[in-house]
C-alpha positions in Angstrom: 3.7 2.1 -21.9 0.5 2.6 -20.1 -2.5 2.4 -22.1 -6.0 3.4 -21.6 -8.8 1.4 -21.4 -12.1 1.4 -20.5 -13.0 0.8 -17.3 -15.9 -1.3 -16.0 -18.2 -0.9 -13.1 -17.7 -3.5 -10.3 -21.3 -3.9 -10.5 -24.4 -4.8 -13.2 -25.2 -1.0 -14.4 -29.2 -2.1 -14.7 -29.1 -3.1 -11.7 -27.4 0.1 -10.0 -30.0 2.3 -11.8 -32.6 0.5 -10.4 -31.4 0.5 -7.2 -30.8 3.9 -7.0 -34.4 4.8 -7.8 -36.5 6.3 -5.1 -40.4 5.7 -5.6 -42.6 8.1 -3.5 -45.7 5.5 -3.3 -43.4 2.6 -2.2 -41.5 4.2 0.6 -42.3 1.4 3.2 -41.1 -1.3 0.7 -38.2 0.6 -0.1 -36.6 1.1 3.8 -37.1 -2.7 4.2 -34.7 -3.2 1.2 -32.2 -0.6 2.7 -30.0 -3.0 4.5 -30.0 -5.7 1.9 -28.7 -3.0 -0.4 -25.9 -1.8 2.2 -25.0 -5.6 2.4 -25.1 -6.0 -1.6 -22.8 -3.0 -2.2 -21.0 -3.5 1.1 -19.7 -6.5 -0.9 -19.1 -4.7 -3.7 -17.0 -2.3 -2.5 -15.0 -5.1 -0.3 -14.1 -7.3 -3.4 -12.9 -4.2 -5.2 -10.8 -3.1 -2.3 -10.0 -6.7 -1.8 -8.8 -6.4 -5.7 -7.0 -3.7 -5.5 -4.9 -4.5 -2.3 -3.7 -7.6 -4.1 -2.7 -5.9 -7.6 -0.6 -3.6 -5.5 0.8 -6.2 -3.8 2.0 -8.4 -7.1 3.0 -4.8 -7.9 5.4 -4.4 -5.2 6.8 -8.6 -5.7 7.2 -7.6 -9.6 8.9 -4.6 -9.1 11.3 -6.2 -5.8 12.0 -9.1 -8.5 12.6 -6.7 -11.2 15.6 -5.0 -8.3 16.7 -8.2 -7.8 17.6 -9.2 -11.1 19.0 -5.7 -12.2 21.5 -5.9 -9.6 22.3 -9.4 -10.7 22.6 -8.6 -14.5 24.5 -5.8 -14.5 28.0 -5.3 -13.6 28.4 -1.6 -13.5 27.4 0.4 -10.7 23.9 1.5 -11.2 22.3 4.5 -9.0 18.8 3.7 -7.4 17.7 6.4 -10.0 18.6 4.6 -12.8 17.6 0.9 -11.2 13.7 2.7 -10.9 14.0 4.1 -14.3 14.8 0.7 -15.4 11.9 -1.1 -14.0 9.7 1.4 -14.9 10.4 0.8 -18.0 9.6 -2.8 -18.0 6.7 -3.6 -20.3 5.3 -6.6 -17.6 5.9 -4.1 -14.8 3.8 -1.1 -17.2 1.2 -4.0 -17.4 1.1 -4.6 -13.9 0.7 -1.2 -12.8 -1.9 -0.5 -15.3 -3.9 -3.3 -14.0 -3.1 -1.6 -10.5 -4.6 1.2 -11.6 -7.9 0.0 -13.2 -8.4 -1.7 -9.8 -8.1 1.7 -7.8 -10.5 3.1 -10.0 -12.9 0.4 -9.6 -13.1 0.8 -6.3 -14.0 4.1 -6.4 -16.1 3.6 -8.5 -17.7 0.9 -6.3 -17.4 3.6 -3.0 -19.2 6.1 -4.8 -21.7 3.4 -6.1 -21.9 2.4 -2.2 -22.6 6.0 -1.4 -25.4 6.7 -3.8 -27.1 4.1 -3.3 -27.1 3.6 0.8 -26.3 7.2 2.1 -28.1 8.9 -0.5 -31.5 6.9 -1.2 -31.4 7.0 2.6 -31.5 10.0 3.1 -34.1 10.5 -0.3 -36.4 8.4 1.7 -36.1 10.3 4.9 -37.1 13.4 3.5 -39.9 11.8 1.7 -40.9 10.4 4.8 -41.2 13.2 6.6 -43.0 15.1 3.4 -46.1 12.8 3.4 -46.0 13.0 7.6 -46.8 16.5 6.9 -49.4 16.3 4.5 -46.9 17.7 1.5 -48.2 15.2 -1.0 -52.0 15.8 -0.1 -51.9 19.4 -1.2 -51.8 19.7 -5.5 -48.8 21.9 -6.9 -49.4 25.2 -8.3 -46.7 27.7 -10.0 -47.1 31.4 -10.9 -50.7 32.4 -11.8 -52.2 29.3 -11.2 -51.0 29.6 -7.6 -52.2 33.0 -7.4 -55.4 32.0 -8.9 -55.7 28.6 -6.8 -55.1 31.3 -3.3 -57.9 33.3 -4.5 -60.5 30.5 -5.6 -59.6 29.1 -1.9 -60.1 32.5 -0.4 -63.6 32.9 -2.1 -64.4 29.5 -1.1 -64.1 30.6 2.8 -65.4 33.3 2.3 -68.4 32.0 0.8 -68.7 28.7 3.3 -69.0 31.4 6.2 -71.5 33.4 4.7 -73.4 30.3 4.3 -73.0 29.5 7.3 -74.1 32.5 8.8 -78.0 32.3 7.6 
């Protein structure tokens, strides 16, 4: 029987949730540490595909040797039905194909990993970029009323600097 068990990430959690972080005052740090971080999970996500290609293939050998001695060991016709139902029942082959299966979840778990980190930080940056190129970060944020209020001050604030001006 197949059992559940808890799966765990192809990569250090601390330092996924570091790496993940976008910091607004360090942007020109941060896209020099882009391609080190598409290499780091790059690798991440090739060991775990790596991993998984290789449990699939002991998979396969286990469940061809399983065949094998079936049709060996047993002297009554068997259908193909009953030969499958057979190994599937194997407690080595269950095992196996557990194992299989942990490793297909680790590596998407490492894609989406990969994909956070490189496509989406990216992209974070990008649009961060392009926010202080247009001044975005030099203006303060108001909401509501104090918006309203903010508009008006800045409104009687002209108004006043050209009437000064004006004498």
């Amino acid at each position: 029987m197949i059992k559940e068990k808890e799966i765990k990430t192809p990569y250090d959690e601390n330092d996924y949730e570091k790496d993940i972080e976008v910091d607004k005052y360090s942007l020109d740090i941060q896209n020099e540490e882009m391609p080190n971080l598409a290499d780091k999970y790059g690798k991440i996500v090739e060991e775990a595909r790596d991993g998984m290609e290789r449990k699939k293939v002991k998979v396969d050998l286990m469940k061809a040797d399983l065949d094998d001695n079936i049709r060996k060991n047993n002297k009554e016709k068997l259908t193909e039905a009953k030969i499958l139902n057979l190994i599937l029942r194997d407690e080595e082959y269950q095992k196996e194909m557990s194992d299989y299966l942990d490793a297909i979840h680790s590596y998407k778990i490492a894609l989406i990993a990969y994909n956070s980190v490189v496509v989406e930080k990216r992209s974070s940056i990008d649009n961060l970029v392009k926010l202080f190129g247009s001044q975005y970060f030099s203006r303060t944020s108001l909401k509501g009323k104090e918006y309203e209020e903010g508009e008006k001050s800045l409104v009687r604030e002209k108004i006043k600097r050209g009437l000064n001006s004006e004498k």
